[in-house]
N, CA, C and O of each residue as an XYZ file, in Angstrom:
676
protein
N       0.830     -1.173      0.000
C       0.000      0.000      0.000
C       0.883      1.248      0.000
O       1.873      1.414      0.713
N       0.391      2.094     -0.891
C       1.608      3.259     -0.892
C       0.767      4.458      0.128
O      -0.436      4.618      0.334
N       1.720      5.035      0.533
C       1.641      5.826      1.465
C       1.013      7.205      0.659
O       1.486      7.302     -0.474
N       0.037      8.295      1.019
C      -0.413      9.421      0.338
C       0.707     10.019      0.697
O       1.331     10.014      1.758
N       0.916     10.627     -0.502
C       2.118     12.430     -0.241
C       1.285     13.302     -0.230
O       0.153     13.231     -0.709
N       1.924     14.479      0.488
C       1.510     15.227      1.056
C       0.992     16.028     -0.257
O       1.126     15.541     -1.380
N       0.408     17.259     -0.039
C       0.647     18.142     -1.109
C       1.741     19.185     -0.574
O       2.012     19.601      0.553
N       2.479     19.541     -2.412
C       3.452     20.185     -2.364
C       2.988     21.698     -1.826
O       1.799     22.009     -1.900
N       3.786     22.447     -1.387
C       3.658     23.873     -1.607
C       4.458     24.481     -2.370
O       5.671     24.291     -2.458
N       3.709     25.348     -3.039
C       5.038     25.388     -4.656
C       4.519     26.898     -4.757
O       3.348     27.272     -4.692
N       5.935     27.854     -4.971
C       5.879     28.630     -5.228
C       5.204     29.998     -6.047
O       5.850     30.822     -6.695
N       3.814     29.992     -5.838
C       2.850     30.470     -6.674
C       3.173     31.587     -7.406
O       3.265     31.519     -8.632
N       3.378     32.721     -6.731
C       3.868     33.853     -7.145
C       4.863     34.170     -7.075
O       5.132     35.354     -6.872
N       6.067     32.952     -7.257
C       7.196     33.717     -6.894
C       7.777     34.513     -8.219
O       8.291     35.630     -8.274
N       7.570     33.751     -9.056
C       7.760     34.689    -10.633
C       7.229     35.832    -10.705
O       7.957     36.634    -11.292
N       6.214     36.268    -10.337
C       5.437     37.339    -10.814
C       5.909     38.332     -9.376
O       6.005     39.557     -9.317
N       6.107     37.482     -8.483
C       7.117     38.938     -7.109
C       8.293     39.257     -8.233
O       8.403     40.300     -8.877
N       8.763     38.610     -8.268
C      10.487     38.879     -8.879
C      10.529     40.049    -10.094
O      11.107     41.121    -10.273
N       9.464     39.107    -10.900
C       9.367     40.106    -12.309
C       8.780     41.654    -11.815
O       9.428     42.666    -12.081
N       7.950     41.690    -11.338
C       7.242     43.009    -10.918
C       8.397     44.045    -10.402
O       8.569     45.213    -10.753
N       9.492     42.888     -9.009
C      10.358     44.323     -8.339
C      11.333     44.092     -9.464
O      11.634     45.233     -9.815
N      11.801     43.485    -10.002
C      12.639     44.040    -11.195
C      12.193     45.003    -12.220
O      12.865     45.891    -12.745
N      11.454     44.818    -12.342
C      10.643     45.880    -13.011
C      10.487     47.366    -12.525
O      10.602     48.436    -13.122
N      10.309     47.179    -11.766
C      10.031     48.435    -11.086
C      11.224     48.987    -10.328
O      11.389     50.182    -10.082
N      12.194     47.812     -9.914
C      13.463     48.541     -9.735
C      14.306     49.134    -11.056
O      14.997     50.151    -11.011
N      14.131     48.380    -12.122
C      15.159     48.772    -13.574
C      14.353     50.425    -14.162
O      14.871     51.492    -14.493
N      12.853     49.964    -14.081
C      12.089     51.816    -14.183
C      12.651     52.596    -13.881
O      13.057     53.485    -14.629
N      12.942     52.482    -12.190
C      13.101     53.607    -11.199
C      14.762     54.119    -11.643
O      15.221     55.261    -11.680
N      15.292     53.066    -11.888
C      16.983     53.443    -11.936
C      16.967     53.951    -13.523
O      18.009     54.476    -13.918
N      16.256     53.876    -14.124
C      16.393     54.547    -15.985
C      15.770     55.542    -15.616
O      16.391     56.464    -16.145
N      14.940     55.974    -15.049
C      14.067     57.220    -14.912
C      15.329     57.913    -14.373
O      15.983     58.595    -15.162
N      15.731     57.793    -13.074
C      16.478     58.266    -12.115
C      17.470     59.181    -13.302
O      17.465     60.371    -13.616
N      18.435     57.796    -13.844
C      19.492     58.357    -14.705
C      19.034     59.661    -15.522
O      19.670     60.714    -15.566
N      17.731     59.377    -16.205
C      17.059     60.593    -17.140
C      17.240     62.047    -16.427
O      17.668     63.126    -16.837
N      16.637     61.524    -14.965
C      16.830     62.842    -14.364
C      17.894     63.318    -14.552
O      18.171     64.131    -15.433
N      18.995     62.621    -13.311
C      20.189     63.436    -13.518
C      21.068     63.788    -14.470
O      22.085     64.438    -14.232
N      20.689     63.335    -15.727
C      21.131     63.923    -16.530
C      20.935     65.050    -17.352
O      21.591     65.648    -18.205
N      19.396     65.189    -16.625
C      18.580     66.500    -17.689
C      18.799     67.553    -16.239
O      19.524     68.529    -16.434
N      18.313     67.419    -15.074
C      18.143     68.632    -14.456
C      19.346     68.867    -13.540
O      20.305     68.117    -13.364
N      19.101     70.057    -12.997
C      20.417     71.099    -12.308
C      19.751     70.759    -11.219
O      18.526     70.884    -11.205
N      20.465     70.253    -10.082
C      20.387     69.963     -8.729
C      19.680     71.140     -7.643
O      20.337     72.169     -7.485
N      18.819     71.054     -7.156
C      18.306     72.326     -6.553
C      17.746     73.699     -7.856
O      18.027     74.896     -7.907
N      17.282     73.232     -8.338
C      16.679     74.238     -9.742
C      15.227     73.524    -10.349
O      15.140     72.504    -11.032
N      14.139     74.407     -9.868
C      12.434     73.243    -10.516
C      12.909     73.610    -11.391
O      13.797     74.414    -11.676
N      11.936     72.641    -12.107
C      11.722     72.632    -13.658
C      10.150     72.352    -13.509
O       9.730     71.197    -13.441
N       9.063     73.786    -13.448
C       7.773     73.855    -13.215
C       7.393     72.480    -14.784
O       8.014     72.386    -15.843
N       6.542     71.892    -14.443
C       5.502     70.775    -15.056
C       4.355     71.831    -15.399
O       4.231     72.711    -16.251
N       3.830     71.505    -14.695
C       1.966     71.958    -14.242
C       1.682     73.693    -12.610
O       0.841     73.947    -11.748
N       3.185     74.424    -13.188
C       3.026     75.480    -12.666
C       3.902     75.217    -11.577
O       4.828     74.411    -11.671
N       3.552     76.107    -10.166
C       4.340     75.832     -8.817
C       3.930     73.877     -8.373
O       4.652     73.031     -7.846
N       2.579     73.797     -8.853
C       1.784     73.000     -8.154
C       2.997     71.639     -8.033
O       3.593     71.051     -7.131
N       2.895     71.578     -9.876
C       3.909     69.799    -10.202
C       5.302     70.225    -11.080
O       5.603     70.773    -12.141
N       5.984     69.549     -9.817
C       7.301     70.040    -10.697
C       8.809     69.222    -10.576
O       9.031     68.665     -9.501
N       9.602     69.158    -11.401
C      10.924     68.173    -10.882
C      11.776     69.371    -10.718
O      12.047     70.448    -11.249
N      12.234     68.146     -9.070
C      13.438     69.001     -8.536
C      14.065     68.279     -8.244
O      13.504     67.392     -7.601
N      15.748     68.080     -8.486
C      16.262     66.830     -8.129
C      16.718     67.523     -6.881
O      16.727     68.722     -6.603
N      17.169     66.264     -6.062
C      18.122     66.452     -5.165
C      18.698     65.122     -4.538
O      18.627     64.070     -5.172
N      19.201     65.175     -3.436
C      19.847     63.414     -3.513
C      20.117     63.291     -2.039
O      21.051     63.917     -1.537
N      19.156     62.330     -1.160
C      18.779     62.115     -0.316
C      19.506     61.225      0.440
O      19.714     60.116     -0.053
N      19.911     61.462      1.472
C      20.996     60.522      2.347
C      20.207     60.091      3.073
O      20.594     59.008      3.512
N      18.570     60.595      3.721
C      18.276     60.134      4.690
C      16.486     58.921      4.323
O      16.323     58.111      3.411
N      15.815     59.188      5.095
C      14.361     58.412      4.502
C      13.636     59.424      3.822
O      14.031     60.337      3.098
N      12.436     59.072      4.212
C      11.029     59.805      3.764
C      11.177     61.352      4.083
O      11.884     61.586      5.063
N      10.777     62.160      3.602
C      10.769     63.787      3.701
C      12.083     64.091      4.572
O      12.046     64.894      5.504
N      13.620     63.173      4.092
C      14.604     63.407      4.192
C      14.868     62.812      5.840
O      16.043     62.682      6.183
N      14.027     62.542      6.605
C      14.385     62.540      8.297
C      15.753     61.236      8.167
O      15.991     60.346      7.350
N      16.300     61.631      9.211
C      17.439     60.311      9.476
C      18.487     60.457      8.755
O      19.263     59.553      8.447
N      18.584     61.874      8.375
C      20.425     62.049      7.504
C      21.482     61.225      7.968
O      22.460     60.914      7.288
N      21.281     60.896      9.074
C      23.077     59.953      9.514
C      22.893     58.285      9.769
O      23.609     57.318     10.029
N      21.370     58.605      9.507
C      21.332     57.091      9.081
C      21.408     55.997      8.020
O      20.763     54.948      8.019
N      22.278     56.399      7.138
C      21.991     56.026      5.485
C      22.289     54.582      5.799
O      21.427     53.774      5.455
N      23.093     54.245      6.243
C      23.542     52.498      6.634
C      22.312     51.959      6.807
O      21.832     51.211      5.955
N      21.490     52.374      8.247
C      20.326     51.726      8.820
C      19.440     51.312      7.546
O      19.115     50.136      7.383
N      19.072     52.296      6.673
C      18.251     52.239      5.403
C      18.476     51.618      4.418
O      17.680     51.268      3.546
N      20.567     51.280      4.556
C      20.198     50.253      3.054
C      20.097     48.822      4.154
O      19.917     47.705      3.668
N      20.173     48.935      4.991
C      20.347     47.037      5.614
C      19.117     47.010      5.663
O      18.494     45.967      5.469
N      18.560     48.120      5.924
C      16.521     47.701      5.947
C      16.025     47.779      5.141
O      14.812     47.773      5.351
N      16.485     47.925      3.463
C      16.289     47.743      2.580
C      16.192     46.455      1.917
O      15.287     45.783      1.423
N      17.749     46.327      2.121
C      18.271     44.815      1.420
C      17.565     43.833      2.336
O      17.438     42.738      1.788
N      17.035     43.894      3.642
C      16.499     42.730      4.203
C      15.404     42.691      3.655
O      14.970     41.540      3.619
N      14.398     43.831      2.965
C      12.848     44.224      2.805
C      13.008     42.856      1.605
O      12.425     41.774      1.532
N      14.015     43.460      0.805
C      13.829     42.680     -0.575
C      14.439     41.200     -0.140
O      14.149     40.378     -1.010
N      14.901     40.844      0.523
C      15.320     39.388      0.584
C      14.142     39.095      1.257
O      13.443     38.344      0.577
N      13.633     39.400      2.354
C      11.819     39.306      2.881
C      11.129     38.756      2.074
O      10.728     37.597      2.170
N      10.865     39.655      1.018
C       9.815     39.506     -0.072
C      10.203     38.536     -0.655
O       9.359     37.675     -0.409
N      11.133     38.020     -1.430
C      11.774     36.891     -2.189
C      10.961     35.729     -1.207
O      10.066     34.990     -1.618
N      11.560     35.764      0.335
C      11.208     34.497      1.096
C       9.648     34.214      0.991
O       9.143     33.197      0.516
N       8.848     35.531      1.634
C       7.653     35.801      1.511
C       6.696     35.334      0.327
O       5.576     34.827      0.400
N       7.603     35.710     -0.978
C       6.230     36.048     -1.858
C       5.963     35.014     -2.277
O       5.069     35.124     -3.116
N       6.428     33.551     -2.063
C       5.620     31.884     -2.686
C       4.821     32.100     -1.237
O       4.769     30.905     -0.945
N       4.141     32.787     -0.087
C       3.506     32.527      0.693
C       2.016     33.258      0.510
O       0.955     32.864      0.995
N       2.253     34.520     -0.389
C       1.246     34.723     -0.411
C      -0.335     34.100     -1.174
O      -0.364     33.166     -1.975
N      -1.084     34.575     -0.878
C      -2.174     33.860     -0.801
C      -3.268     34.492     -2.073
O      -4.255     33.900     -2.513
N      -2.908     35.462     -2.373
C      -3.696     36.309     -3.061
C      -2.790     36.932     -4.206
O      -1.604     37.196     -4.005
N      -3.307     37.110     -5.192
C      -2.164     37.736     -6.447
C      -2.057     39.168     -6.110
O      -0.993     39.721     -6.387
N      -3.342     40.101     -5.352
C      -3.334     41.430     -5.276
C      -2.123     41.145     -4.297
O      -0.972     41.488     -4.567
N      -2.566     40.342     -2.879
C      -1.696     40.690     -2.010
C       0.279     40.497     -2.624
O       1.182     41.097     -2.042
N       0.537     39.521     -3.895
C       1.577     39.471     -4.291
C       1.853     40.749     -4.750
O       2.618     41.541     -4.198
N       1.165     40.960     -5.858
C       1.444     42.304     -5.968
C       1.694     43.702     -5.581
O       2.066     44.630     -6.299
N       1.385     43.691     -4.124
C       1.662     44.709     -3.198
C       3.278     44.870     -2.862
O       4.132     45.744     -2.715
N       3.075     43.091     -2.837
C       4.648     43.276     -1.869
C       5.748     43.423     -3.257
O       6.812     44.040     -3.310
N       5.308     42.911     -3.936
C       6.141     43.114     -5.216
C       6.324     44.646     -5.576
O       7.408     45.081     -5.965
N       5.638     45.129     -5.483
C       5.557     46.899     -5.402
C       6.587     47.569     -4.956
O       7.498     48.153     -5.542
N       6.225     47.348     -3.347
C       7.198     47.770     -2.377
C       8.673     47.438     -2.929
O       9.469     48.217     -3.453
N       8.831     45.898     -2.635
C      10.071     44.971     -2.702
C      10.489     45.999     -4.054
O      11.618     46.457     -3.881
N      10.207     46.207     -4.627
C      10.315     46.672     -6.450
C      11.356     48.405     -6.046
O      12.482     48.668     -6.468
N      10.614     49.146     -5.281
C      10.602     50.121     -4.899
C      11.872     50.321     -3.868
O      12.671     51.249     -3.998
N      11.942     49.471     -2.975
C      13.033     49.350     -2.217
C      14.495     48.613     -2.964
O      15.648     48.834     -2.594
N      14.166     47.895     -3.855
C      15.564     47.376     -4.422
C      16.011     48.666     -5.685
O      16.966     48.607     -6.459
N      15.156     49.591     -5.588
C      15.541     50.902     -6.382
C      15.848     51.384     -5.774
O      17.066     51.376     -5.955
N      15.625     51.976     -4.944
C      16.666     53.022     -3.617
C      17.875     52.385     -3.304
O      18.875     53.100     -3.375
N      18.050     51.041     -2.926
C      18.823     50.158     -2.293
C      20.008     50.526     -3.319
O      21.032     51.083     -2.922
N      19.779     50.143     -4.798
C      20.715     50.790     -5.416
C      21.320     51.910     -5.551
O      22.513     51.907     -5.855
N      20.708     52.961     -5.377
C      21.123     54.219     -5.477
C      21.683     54.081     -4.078
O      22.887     54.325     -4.147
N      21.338     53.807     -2.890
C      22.420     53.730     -1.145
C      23.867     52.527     -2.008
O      25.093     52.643     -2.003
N      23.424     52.019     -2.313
C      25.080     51.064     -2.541
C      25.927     51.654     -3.972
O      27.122     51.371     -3.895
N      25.639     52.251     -4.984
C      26.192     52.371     -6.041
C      26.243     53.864     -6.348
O      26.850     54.123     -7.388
N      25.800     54.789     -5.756
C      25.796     56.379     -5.992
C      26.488     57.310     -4.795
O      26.496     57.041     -3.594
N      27.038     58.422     -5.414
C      28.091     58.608     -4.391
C      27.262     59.252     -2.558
O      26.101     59.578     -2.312
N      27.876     59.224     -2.104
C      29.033     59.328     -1.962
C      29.715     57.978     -1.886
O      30.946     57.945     -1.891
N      29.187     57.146     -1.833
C      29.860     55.448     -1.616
C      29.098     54.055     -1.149
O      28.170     54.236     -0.361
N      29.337     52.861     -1.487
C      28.764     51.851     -0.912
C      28.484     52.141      0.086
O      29.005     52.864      0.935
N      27.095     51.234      0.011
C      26.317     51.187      1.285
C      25.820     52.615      2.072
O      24.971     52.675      2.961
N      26.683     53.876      1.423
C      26.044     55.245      1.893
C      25.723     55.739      0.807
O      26.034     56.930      0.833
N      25.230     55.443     -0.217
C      24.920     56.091     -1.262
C      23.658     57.073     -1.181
O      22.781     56.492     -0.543
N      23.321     58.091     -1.507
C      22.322     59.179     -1.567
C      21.335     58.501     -2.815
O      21.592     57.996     -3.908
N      20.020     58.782     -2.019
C      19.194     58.483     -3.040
C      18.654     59.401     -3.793
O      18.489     60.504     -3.272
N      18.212     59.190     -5.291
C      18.006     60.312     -6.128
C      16.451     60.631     -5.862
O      15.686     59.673     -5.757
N      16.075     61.630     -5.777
C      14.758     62.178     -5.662
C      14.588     63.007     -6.303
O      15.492     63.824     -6.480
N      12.890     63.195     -7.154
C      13.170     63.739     -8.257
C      11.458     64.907     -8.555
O      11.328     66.080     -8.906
N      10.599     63.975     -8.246
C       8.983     64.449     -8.052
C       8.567     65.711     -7.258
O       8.470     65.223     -6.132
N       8.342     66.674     -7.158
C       7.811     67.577     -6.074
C       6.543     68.261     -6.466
O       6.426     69.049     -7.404
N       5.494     67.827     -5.545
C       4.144     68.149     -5.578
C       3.460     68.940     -4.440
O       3.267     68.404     -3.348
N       3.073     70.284     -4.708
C       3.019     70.958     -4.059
C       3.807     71.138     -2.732
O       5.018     71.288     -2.893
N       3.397     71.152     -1.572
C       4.454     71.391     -0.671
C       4.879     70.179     -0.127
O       5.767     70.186      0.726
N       4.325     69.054     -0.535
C       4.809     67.694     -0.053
C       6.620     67.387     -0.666
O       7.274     67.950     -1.544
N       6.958     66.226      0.297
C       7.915     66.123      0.252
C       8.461     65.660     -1.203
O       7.641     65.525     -2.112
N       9.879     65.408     -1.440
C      10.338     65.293     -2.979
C      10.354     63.544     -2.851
O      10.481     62.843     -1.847
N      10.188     63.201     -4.154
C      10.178     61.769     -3.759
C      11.042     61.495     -4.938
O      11.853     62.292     -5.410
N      10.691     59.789     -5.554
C      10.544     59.557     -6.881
C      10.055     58.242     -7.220
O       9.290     57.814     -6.355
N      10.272     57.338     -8.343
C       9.242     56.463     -8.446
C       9.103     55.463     -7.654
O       8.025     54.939     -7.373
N      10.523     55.037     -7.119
C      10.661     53.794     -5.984
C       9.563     54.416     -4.843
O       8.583     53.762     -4.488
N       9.716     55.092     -4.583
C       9.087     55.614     -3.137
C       7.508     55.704     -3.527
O       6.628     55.644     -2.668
N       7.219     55.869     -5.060
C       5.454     55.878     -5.358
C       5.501     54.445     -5.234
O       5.299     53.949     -4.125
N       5.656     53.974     -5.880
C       5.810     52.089     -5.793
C       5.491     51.733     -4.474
O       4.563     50.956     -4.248
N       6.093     52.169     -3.688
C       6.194     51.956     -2.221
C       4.922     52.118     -1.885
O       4.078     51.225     -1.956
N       4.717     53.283     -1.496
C       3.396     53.674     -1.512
C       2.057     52.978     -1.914
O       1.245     52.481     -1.133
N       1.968     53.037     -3.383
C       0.715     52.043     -3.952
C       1.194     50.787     -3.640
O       0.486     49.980     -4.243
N       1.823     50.368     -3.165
C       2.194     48.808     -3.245
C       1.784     48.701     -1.387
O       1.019     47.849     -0.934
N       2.340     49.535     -0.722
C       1.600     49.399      0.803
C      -0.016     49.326      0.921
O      -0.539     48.527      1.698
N      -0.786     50.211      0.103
C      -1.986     50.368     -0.171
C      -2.732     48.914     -0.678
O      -3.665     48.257     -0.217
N      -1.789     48.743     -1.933
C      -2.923     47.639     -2.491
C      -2.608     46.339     -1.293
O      -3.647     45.754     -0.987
N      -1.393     45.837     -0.615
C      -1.119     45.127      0.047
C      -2.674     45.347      1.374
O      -3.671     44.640      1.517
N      -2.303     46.430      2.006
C      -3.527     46.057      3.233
C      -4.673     45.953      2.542
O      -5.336     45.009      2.969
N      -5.333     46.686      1.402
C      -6.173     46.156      1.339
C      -6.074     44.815      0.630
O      -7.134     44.514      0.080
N      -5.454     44.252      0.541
C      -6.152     42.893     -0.150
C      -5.802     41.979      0.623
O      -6.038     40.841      0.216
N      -5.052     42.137      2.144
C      -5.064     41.102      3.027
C      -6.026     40.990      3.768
O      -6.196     39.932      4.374
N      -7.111     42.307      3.939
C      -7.987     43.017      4.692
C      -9.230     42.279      4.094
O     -10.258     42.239      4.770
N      -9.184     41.660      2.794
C     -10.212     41.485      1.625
C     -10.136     40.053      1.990
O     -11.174     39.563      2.435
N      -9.049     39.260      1.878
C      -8.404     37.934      2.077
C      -8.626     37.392      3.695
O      -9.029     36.278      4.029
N      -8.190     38.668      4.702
C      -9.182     38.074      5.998
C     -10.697     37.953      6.183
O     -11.271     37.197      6.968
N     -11.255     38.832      5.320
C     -12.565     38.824      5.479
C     -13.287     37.501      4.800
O     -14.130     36.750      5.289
N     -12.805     37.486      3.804
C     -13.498     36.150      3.002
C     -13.088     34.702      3.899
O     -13.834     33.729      4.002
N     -11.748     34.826      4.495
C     -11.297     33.558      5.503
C     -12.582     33.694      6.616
O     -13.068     32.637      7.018
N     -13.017     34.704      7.008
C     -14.227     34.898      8.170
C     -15.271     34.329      7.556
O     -15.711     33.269      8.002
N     -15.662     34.741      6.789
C     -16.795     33.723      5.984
C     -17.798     35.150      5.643
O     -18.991     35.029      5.362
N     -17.272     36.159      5.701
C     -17.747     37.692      5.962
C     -17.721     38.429      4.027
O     -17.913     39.623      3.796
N     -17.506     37.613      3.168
C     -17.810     37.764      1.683
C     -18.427     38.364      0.929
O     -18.227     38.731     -0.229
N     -19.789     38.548      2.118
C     -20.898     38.731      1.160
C     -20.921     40.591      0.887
O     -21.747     41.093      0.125
């Protein structure tokens, strides 16, 4: 009598995590380059008036710049985000919810590059920021990625607990 095997667990989304943050990391770093090669550092270049406009500048620290002397802390919490997600993303359960983290993960292995490969040096590298919308902070695409990719993530785990409740309808 043969014994039942188990069922496998097999990597569902792990292709479609990978492809997405590559994707969205190779965007962010061709965009990036575009920038710095077209604009003058600290100089808008009005879009859509004061409102939308590119301004580069090059960010040592996080979000709306906080944590200047922490550039180290940010790429190791970077590079762990994206090795996370790699481990993570055959776990998820939902393609939205893959796609969230793929977002992020996507978004963070674009900065991650710019902290390890842009000066001032490995592992302290300044990140390029490039977007400025009204008085909000300067960003650029890794960091939108980030963003919509945090968004679609809660909600679709939020969507994914509810239907596990039996709460669907």
């Amino acid at each position: 009598m043969e014994k039942a095997s188990k069922p496998r667990s097999t990597p569902r989304y792990l292709g479609a995590v990978v492809a997405v943050m590559l994707a969205v990391a190779a965007l962010d770093q061709v965009v990036k380059a575009v920038m710095v090669s077209w604009l003058e550092p600290g100089v808008p270049q009005p879009v859509i008036g004061d409102w939308f406009r590119f301004y580069l500048l090059f960010n040592p620290g996080a979000a709306f710049s906080m944590g200047q002397d922490s550039t180290w802390l940010f790429t190791t919490i970077q590079l762990v985000f994206v090795l996370g997600a790699l481990w993570f993303g055959p776990r998820m359960s939902t393609r939205w919810e893959a796609l969230g983290l793929a977002l992020v993960a996507g978004g963070a292995l674009g900065n991650l590059c710019d902290r390890l490969f842009r000066p001032p040096g490995f592992w302290f590298g300044h990140v390029v920021d490039y977007i400025s919308v009204g008085g909000f902070a300067v960003f650029n695409l890794a960091d939108a990625a980030i963003t919509v990719g945090v968004v679609i993530f809660v909600v679709a785990t939020l969507i994914a607990e509810r239907k596990e409740a039996g709460h669907d309808g």
